[in-house]
N, C-alpha and C positions, 0 to 999 in steps of 0.2 A: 621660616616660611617654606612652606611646599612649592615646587613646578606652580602648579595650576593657581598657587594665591600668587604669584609674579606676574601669572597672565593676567588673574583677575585685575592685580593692580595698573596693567598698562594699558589694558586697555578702559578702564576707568579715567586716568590722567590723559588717555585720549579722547576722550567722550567726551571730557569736561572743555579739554583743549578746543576742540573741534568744533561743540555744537554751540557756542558765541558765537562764533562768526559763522559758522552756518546757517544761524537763525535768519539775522537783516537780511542776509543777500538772498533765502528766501523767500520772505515775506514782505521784500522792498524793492526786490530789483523790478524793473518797469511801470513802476509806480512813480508817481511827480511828490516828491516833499514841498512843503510850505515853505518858501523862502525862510520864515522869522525861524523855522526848526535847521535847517541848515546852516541856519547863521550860529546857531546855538551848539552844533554840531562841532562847527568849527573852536569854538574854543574849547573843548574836553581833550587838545594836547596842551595846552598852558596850564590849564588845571591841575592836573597831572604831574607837570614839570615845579608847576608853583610848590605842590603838596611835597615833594618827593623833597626838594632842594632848601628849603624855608627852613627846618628845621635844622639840616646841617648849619644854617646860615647864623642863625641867633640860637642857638642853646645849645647848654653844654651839659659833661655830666651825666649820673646813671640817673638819679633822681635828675630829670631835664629842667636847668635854669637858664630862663631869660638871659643872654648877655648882646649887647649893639655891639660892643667893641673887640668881637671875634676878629681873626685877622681874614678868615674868611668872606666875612661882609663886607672888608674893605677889600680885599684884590675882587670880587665878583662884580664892583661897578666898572672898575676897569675893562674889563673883561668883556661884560656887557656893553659895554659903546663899543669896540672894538667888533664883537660878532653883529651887532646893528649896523655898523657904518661897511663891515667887509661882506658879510656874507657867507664866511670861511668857518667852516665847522675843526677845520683842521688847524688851522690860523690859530683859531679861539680857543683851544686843546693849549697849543706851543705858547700864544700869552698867555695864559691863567695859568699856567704850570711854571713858565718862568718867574711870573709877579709873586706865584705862592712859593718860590725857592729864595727868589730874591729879598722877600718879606723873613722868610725864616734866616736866613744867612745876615740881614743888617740889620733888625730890628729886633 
């Protein structure tokens, strides 16, 4: 690749970057949304987190299979009550890291 296809490429990956979120806050900011769309709003980070995490959770494998009994599934409830009842993103890090040591070390 030449100079000039590097700049093309960055600023490409900037454009793309960029003009997401420069859209809404154009064409939204000062504008009132409908409650029931804000509401909806609100859930596209759990979406996201569901999407991203589900699969590490139950399947394994290149060809991806179905498995419940990952060791994974089970240290993630734990886990989970524990970032529910604390609050603690860092907490929540140090238990699941240790239940997933501790799980590998005696089981």
């Amino acid at each position: 690749m030449t100079l000039p296809d590097y700049f093309m490429l960055i600023l490409g990956m900037g454009a793309v970057t960029y003009i997401p979120r420069w859209f809404p806050i154009f064409f939204l900011s000062g504008k009132t949304l409908p409650g029931w769309f804000v509401e909806w709003l609100d859930l596209i980070p759990v979406t996201i987190l569901s999407a991203i995490l589900l699969p590490a959770l139950v399947t394994t494998g290149t060809p991806r299979v179905f498995d419940i009994f990952r060791p994974e599934l089970f240290i993630a409830f734990p886990t989970f009550l524990f970032a529910m009842k604390t609050r603690s993103l860092g907490g929540t890090v140090v238990v699941g890291m240790g239940l997933y040591w501790l799980w590998g070390k005696y089981l």
